[in-house]
Backbone as JSON, one array per atom type, in Angstrom:
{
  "sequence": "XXXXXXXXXXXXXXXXXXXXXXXXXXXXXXXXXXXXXXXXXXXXXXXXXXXXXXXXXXXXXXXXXXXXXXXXXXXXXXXXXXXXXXXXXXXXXXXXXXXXXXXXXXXXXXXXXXXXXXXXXXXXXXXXXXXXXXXXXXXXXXXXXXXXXXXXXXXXXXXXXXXXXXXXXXXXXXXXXXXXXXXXX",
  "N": [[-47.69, -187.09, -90.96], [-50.91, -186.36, -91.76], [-53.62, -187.98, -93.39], [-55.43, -186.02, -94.76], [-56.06, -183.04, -96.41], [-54.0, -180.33, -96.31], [-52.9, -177.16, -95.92], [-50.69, -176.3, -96.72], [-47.99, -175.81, -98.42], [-45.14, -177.09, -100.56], [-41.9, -178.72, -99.95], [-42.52, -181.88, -98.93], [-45.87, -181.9, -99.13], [-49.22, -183.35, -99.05], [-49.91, -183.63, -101.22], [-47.58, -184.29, -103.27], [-46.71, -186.04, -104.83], [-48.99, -186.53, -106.32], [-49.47, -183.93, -107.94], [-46.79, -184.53, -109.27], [-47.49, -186.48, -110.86], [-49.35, -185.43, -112.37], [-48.35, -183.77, -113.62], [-46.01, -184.84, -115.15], [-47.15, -186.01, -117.1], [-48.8, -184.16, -118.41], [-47.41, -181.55, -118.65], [-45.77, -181.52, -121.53], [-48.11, -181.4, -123.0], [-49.43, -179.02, -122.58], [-47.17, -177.14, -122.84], [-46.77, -177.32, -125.64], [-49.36, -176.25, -126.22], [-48.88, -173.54, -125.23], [-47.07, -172.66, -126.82], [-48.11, -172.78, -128.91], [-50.08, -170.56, -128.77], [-47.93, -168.28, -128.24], [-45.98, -168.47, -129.9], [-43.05, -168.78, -129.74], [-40.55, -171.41, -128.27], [-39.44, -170.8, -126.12], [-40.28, -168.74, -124.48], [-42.86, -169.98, -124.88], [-42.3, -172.1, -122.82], [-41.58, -170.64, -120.37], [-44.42, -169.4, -119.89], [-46.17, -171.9, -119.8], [-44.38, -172.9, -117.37], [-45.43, -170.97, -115.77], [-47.68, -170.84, -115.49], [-48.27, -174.0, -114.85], [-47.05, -173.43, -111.61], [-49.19, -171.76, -111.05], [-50.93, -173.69, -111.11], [-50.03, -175.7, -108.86], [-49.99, -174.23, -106.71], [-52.54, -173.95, -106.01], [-53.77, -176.37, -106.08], [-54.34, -177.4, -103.96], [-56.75, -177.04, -103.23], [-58.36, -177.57, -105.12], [-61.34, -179.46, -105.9], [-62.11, -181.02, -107.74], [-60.37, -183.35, -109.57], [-61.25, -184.33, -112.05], [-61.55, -182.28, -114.02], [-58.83, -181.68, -114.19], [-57.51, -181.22, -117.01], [-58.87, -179.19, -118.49], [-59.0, -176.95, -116.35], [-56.22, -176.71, -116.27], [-55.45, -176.02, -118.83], [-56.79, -173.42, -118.95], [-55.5, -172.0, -116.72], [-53.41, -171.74, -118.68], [-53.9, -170.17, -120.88], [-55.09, -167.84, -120.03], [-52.79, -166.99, -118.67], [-50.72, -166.7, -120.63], [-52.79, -164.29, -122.12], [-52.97, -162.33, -120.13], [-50.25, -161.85, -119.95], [-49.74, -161.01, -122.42], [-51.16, -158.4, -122.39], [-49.8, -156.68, -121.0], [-47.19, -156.26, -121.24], [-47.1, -155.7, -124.06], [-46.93, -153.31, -126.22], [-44.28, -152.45, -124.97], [-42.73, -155.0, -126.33], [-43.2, -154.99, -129.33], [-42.16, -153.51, -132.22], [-42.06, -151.71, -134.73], [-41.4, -152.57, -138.56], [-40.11, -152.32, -141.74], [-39.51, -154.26, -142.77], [-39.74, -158.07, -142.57], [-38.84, -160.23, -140.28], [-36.26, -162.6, -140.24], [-37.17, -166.13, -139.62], [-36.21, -168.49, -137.77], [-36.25, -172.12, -138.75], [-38.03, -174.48, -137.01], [-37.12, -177.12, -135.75], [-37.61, -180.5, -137.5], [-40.49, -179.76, -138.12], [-42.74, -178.88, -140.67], [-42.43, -177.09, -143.79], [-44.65, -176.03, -144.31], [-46.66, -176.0, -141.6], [-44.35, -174.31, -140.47], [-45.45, -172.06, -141.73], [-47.98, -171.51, -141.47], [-47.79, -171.38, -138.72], [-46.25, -168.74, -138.87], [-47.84, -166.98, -139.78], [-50.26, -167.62, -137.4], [-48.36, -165.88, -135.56], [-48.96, -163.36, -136.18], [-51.68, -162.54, -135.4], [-54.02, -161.27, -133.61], [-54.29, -161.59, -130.19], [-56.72, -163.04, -128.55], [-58.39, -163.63, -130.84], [-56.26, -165.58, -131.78], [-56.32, -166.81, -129.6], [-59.07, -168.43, -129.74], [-58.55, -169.63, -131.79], [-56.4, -171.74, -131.88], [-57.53, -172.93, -129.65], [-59.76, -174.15, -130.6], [-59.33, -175.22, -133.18], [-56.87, -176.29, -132.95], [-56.52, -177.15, -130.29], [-59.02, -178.81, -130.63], [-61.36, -178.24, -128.81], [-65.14, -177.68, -128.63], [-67.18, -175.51, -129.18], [-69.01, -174.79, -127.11], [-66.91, -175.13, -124.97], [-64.59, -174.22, -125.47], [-65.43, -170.93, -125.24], [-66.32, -171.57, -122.36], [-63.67, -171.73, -121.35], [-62.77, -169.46, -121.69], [-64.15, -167.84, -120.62], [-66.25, -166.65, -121.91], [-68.92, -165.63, -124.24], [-70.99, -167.77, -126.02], [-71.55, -166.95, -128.8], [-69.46, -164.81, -128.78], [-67.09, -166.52, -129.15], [-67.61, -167.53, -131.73], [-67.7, -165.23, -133.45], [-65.24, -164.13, -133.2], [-63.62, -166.5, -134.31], [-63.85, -166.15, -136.77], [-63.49, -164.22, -137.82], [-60.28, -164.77, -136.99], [-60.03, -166.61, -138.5], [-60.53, -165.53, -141.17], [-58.57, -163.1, -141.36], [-55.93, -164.89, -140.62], [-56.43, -166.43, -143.22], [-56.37, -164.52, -145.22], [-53.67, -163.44, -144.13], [-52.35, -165.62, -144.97], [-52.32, -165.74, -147.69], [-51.92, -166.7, -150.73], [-50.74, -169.09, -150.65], [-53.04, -170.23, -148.99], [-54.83, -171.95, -150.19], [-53.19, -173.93, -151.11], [-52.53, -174.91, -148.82], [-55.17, -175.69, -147.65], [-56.04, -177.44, -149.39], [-53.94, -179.87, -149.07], [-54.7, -180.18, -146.36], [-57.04, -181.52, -146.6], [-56.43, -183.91, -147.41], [-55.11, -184.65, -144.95], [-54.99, -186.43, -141.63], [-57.28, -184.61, -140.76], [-55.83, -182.75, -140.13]],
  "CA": [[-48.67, -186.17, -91.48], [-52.26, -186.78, -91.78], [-53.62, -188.29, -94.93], [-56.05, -185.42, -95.6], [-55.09, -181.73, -97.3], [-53.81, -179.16, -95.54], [-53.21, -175.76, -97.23], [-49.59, -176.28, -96.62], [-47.32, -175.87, -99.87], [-43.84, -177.25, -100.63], [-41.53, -180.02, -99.75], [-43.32, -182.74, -98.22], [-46.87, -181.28, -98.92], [-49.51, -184.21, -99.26], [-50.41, -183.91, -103.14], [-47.04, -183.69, -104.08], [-46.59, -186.93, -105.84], [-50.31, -186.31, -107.49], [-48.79, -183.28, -108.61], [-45.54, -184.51, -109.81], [-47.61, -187.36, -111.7], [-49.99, -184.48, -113.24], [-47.1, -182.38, -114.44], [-45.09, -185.7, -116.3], [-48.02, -186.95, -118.21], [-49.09, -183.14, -119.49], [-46.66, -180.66, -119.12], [-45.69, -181.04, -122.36], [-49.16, -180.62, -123.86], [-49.38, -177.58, -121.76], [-46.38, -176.2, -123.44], [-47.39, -177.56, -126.96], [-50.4, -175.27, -126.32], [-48.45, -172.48, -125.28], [-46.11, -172.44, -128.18], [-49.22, -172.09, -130.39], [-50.37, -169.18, -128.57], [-47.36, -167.43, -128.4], [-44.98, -168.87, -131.58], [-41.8, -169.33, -129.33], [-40.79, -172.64, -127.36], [-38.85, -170.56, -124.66], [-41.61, -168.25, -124.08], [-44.25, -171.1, -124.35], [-42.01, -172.85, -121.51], [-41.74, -169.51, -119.36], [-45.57, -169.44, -119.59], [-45.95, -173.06, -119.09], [-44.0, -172.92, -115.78], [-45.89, -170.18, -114.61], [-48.93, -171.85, -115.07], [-47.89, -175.0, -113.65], [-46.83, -173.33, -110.63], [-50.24, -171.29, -110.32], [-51.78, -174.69, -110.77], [-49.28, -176.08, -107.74], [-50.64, -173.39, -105.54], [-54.29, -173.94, -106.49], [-53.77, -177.76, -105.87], [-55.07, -178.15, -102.02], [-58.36, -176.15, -102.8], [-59.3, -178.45, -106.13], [-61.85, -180.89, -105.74], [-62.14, -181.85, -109.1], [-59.41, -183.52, -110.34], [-61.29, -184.58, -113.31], [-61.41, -181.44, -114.69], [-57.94, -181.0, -114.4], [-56.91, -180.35, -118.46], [-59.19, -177.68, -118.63], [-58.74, -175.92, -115.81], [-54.56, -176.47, -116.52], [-55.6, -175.05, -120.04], [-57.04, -172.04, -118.61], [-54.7, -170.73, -116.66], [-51.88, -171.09, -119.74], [-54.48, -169.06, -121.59], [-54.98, -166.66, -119.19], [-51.09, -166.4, -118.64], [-50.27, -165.64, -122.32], [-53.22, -163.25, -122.69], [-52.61, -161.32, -119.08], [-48.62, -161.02, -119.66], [-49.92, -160.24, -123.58], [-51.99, -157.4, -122.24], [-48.97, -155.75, -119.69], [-46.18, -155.65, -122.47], [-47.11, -156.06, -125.47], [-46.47, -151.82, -126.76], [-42.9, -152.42, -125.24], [-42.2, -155.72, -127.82], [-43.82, -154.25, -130.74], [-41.45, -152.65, -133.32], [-42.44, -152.05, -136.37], [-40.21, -152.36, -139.22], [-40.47, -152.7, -143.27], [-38.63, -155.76, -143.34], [-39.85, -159.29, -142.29], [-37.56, -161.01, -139.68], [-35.93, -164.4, -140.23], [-37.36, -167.05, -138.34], [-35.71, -170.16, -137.61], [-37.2, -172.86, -138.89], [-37.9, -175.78, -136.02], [-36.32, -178.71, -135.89], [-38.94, -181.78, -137.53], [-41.31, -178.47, -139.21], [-42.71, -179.06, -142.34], [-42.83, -175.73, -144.45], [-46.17, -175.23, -144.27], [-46.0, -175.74, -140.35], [-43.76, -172.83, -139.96], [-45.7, -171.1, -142.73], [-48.92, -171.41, -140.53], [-47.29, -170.33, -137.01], [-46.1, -167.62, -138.52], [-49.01, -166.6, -139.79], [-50.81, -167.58, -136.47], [-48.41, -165.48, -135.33], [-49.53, -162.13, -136.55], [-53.48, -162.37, -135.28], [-54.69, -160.74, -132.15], [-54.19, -162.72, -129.35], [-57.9, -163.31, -128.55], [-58.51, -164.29, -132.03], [-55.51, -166.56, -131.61], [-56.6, -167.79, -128.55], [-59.98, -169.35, -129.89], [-58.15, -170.8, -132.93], [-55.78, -172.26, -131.13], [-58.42, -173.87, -128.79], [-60.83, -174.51, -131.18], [-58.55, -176.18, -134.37], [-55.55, -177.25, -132.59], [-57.38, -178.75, -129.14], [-60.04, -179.26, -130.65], [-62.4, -178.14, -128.17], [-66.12, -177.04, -129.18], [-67.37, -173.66, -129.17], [-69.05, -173.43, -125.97], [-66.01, -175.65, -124.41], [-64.13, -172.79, -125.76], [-66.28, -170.23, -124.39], [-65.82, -171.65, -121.12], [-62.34, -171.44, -121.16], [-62.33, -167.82, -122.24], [-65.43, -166.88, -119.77], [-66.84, -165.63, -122.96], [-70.16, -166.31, -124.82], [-70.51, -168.82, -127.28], [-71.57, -165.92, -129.48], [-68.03, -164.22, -128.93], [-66.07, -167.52, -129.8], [-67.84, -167.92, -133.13], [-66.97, -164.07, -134.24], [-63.36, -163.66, -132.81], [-62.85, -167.63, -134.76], [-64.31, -165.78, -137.86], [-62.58, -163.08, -137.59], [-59.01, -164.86, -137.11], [-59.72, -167.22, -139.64], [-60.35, -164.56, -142.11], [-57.21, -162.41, -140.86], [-55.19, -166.04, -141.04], [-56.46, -166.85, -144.89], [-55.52, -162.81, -145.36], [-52.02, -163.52, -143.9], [-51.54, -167.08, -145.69], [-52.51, -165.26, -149.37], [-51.94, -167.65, -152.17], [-50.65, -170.59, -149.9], [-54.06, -170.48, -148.05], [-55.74, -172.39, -150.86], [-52.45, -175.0, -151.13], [-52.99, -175.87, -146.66], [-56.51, -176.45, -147.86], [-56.36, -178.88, -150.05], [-53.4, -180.83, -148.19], [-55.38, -180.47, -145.02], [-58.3, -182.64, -146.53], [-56.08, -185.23, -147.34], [-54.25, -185.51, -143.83], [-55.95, -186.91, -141.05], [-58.38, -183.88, -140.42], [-55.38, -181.54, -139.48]],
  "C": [[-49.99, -186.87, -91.72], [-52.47, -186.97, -93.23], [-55.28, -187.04, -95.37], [-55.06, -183.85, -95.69], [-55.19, -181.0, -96.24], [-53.55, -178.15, -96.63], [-51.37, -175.68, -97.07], [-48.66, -177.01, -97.77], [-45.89, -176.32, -99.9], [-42.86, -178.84, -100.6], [-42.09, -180.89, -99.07], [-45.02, -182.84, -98.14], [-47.37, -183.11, -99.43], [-49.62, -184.77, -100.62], [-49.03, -184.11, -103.92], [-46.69, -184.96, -105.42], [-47.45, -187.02, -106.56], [-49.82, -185.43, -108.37], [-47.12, -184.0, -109.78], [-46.39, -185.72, -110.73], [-48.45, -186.59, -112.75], [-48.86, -184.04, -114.18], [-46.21, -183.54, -115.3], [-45.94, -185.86, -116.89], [-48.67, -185.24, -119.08], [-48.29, -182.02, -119.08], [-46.07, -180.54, -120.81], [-47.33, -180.68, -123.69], [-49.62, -179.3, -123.84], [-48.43, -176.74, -122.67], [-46.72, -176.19, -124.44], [-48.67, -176.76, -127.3], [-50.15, -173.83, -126.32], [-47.9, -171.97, -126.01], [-46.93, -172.09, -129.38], [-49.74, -170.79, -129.98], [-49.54, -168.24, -128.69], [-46.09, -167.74, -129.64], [-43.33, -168.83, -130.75], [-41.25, -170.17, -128.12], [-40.01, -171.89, -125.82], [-39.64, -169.85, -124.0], [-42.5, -169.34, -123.65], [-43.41, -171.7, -123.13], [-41.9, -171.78, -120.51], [-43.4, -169.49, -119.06], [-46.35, -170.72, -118.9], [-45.52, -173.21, -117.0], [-44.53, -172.04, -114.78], [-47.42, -170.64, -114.35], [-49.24, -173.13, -114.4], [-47.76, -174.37, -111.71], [-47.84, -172.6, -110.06], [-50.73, -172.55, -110.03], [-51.41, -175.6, -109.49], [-50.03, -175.64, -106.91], [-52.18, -173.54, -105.19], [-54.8, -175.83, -105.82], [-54.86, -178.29, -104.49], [-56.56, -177.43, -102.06], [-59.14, -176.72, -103.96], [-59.7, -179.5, -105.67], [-62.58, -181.68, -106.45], [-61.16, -182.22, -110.33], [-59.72, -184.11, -111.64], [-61.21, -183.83, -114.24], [-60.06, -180.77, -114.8], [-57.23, -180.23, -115.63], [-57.99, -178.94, -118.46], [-58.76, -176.67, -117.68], [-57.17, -175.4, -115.86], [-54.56, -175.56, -117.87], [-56.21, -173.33, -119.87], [-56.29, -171.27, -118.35], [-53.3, -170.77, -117.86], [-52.43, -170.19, -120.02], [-54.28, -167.93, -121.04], [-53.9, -165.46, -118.46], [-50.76, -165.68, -119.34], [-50.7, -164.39, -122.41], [-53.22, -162.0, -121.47], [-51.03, -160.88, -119.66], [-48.62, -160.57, -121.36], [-50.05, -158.6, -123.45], [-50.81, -156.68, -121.39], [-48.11, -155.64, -120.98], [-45.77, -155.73, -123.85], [-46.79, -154.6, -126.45], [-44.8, -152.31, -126.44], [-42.09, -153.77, -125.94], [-42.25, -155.37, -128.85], [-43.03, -153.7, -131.41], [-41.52, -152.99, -134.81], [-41.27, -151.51, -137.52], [-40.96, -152.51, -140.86], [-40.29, -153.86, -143.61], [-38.91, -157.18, -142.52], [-38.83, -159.52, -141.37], [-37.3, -162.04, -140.01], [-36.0, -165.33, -139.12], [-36.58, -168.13, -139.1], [-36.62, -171.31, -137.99], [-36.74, -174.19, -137.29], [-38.04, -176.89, -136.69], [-37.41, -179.78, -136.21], [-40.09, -180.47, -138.54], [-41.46, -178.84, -140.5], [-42.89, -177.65, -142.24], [-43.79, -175.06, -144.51], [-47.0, -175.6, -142.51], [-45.93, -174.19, -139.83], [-44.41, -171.63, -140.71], [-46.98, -170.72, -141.67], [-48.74, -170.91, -138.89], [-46.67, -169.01, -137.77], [-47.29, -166.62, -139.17], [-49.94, -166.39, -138.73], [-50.28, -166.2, -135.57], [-48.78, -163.91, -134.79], [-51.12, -161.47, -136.07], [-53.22, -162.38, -133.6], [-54.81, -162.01, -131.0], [-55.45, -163.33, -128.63], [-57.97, -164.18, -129.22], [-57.93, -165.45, -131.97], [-55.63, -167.93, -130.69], [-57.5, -168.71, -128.69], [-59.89, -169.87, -131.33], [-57.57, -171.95, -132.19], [-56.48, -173.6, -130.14], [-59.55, -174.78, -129.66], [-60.32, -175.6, -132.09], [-57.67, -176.72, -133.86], [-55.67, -177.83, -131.24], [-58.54, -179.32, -129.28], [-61.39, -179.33, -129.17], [-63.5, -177.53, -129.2], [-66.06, -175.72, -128.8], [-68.02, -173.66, -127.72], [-67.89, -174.45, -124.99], [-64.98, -174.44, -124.35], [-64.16, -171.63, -124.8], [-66.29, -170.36, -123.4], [-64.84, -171.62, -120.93], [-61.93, -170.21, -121.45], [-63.13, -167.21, -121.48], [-65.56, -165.91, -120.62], [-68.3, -166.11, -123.2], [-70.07, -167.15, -126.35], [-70.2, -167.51, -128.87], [-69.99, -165.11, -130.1], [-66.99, -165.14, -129.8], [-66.24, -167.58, -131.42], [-67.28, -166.69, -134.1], [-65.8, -163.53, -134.12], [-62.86, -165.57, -133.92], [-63.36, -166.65, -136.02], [-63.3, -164.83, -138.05], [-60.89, -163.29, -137.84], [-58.93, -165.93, -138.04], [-59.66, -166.72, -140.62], [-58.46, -163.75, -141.97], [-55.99, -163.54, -140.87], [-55.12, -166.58, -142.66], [-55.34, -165.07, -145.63], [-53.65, -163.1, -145.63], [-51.02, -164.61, -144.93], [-51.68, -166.76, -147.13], [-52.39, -166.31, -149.78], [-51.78, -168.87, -151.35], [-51.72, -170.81, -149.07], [-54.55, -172.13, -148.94], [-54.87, -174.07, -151.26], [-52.6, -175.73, -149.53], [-53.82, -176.55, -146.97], [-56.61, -177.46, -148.28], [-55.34, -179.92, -149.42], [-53.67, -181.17, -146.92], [-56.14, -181.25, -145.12], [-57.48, -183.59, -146.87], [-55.49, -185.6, -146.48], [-55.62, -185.84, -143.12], [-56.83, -185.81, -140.09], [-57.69, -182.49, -139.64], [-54.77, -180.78, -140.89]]
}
């Protein structure tokens, strides 16, 4: 085979060991991202893999592999909040009664207290917390990853930080103060 790209996908394709060295060193940040967007690790790995495997397909037509975390962070986003937007009425059931989550394995309490809180906020909203506090991207870094305006990022993070303090009631004000004494998380 010739050592430049062809558009030809699969076993033997030229990238595939680029690929297979992409996908060990961040697949799991990929998922670790997804799990914050959507609050469950089998989900976040169903989304994960489907984003990996758009990014597979996408492979022979990138010609900027420096930008690869973002653009790998995009399409998770874009995963979550497309397969958000198709069935999200038929998950939905509303009840009186709280469910019991599992706590995960290693979780501190205020952890699981905060995902499930995260979980409850608009998946937008979610999306530019998520990006903003827990990858620490900037706002218009953000904004480019949402093909939004900076503008948008700053009032959908307002918005789900309010709607997050809301959710966290009385334990908002206990995160706070143990957040300034960790190391800035």
């Amino acid at each position: 085979m010739s050592s430049s790209r062809s558009s030809k996908t699969g076993t033997g394709s030229p990238w595939d060991g680029e690929f297979a060295r992409y996908f060990d060193e961040r697949a799991h940040t990929l998922r670790a991202t997804a799990y914050l967007l959507c609050g469950d690790w089998h989900h976040a790995e169903d989304i994960t893999q489907a984003a990996l495997l758009k990014l597979y397909l996408a492979w022979p037509r990138l010609s900027r592999h420096d930008a690869l975390d973002a653009y790998a962070r995009k399409i998770v986003l874009r995963t979550f909040l497309s397969e958000h937007r198709r069935v999200w009425r038929k998950r939905e059931k509303l009840t009186d009664a709280l469910p019991e989550i599992p706590g995960e394995e290693g979780s501190t309490e205020q952890e699981m207290l905060v995902r499930h809180a995260l979980s409850g906020i608009a998946p937008k909203q979610r999306a530019v917390l998520v990006l903003r506090y827990f990858e620490d991207l900037s706002v218009e870094e953000t904004a480019a990853t949402l093909g939004c305006s900076t503008g948008n990022v700053k009032s959908q993070s307002a918005r789900g930080l309010a709607t997050l303090r809301k959710r966290l009631g009385p334990h908002f004000s206990e995160l706070a103060l143990s957040g300034a004494h960790d190391d800035g998380r």
